[in-house]
C-alpha positions, 0 to 999 in steps of 0.5 A, a space after each residue: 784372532 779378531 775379525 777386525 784387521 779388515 775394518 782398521 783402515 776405516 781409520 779411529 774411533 777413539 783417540 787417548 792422548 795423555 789421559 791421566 787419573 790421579 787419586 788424592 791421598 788424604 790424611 789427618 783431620 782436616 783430610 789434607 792431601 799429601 800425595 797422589 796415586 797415578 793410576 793412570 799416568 799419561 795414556 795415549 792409544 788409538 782405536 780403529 773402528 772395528 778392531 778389538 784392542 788388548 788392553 793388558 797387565 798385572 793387577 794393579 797396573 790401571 787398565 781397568 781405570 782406563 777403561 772407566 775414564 773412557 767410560 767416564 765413570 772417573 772424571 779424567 785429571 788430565 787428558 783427551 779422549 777424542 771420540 769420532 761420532 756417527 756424523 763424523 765430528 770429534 768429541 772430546 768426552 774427558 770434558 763433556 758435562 753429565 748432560 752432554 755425555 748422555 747420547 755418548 753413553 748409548 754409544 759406548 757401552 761395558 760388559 762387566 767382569 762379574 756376571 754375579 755381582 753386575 745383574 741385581 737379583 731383584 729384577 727379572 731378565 726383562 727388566 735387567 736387558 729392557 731398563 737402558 732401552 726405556 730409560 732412553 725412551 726408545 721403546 715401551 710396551 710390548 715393543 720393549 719385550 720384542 727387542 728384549 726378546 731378539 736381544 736374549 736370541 742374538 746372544 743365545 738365549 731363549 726370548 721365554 727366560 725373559 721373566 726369570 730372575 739371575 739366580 736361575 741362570 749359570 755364570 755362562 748365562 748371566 754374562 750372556 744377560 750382561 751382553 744384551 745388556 750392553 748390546 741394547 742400545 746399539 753401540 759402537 765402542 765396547 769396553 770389556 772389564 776381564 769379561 770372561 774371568 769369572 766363567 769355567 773355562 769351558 763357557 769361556 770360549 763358548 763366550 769368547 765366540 759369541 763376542 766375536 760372532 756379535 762384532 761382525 754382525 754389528 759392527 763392533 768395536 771392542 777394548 778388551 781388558 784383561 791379565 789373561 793373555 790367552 784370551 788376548 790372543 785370542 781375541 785381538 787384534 792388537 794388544 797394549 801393556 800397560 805398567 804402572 799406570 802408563 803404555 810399555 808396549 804397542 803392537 798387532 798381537 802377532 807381533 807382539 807374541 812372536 816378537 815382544 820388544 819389551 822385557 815386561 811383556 816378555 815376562 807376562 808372555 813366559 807365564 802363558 800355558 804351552 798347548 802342545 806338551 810335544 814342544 821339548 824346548 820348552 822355554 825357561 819361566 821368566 819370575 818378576 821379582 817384587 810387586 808391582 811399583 807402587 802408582 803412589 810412590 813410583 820409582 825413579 826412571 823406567 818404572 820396571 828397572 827394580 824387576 827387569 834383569 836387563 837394567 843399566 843405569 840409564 834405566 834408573 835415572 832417564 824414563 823411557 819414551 813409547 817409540 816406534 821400534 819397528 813398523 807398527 810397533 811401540 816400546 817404550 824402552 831404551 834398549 828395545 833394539 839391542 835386546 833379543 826377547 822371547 816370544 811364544 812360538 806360534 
């Protein structure tokens, strides 16, 4: 688990409310739009200030679009991204200008999925972790080289690999050089894109560590998105799914591993590995059938009835709000309360 439960109460950090992204479709000669793909479709989430949010689901389902609208690398089609700054005031980032964003984007930061493709290989470690540090002109010289240098020790590297360049490290190192990229400028907020997805399993805990060990010693506040609900588990605090561009479920992890209240989530959760081969229940594999909806083209109602084996036909025609189920625990279905999921057994 995160060590962020104790810093919940320290209250947000940063407030989604009704964010939407929605692509234009364009066809013909005169590229006239015809439709819209809603990969994100009315998002609403908080996070506290020292916690490491989950953000979960299959590909495709618009969690790494949501984390680029939080970044504002998309400009946002609708919504509120309330961020609470150093000095106490909110901002709302979906409708600040490039320039406005520019002390903003020190503050909120992203490790990226891929340690390979992320890092240009044309430039040496130094330059990789020192190029945010100059660009805002915080330190030049021989000043930047020590920061780089303290940068690779933080995240377990040594300060003399500073002048090698990416093909000389393995996929564990370079996403460790990612991190001190992100690191550099102090963040507060940092959103993970699938950080670990593309290491060996063995690295991935060594990574996995490193990220927690880094949150306490700098006061961090993570968004982790990812499909890989091991991880989720055990990194965060408390996890969101997401399905087709909107929130199904909401709730700390424990909760939600033991006690999902929304047949998708009890799907995803069917698919985690069991440790221990001595547990004989072992509980049936719950196969969605069909793809993902399609964002453009979305079903009718509750956006999961075509895969869910417990649809009625209030299912097909009403959508679902996200309510609070139970203390702390948001479902957005019509029938969280009547229905009995399987969890994982601790």
């Amino acid at each position: 688990m995160g060590h962020g439960v104790n810093g919940a109460q320290d209250g947000a950090l940063l407030d989604v409310k009704n964010l939407r992204m929605h692509f234009p479709i364009k066809k013909g000669f005169f590229s006239r739009t015809v439709g819209h793909v809603k990969a994100v479709d009315d998002l609403s989430f908080t996070i506290q200030r020292g916690e490491t949010l989950g953000l979960v689901g299959e590909s495709g389902c618009g969690k790494t679009t949501a984390g680029r609208c939080i970044l504002r690398a998309y400009n946002p089609t609708d919504g509120q991204l309330l961020f609470h700054n150093a000095q106490g005031q909110v901002v709302d980032l979906a409708h600040l200008s490039n320039q406005q964003l520019k002390p903003y984007r020190q503050q909120i930061r992203m490790i990226f999925q891929d340690p390979f493709s992320s890092l240009n290989p044309r430039m040496p470690v130094i330059e990789l972790v020192g190029d945010p540090i100059k660009v805002n002109k915080i330190a030049s010289g021989r000043e930047l080289e020590d920061r780089v240098a303290a940068l690779l020790r933080k995240v377990g590297l040594r300060p003399e690999y500073m002048r090698r360049y990416p093909h000389a490290f393995s996929g564990g190192e370079r996403q460790r050089i990612g991190i001190a990229r992100a690191l550099a400028l102090d963040p507060r907020l940092v959103v993970a894109d699938e950080a670990v997805s593309a290491l060996d399993v063995s690295v991935r805990a060594q990574i996995l560590n490193l990220l927690q060990d880094l949150q306490e010693e700098m006061q961090l506040t993570y968004l982790f998105v990812s499909h890989d609900l091991s991880v989720i588990e055990y990194l965060c605090d408390r996890v969101a799914v997401m399905y087709v561009g909107k929130l199904v479920e909401l709730a700390s992890t424990e909760a939600l591993f033991a006690n999902p209240q929304h047949p998708y989530t009890e799907a995803l959760l069917s698919a985690v590995p069991k440790p221990d081969p001595r547990l004989r229940r072992r509980k049936q594999r719950i196969v969605l059938e069909g793809e993902v909806a399609d964002p453009a083209n979305p079903p009718s109602g509750c956006y999961f009835h075509p895969r869910c084996r417990y649809a009625k036909d209030r299912c097909r025609q009403e959508t679902p709000a996200l309510r609070q189920v139970q203390p702390g625990h948001f479902a957005a279905c019509h029938f969280a309360e009547e229905l009995t999921l399987q969890g994982v057994a601790g």
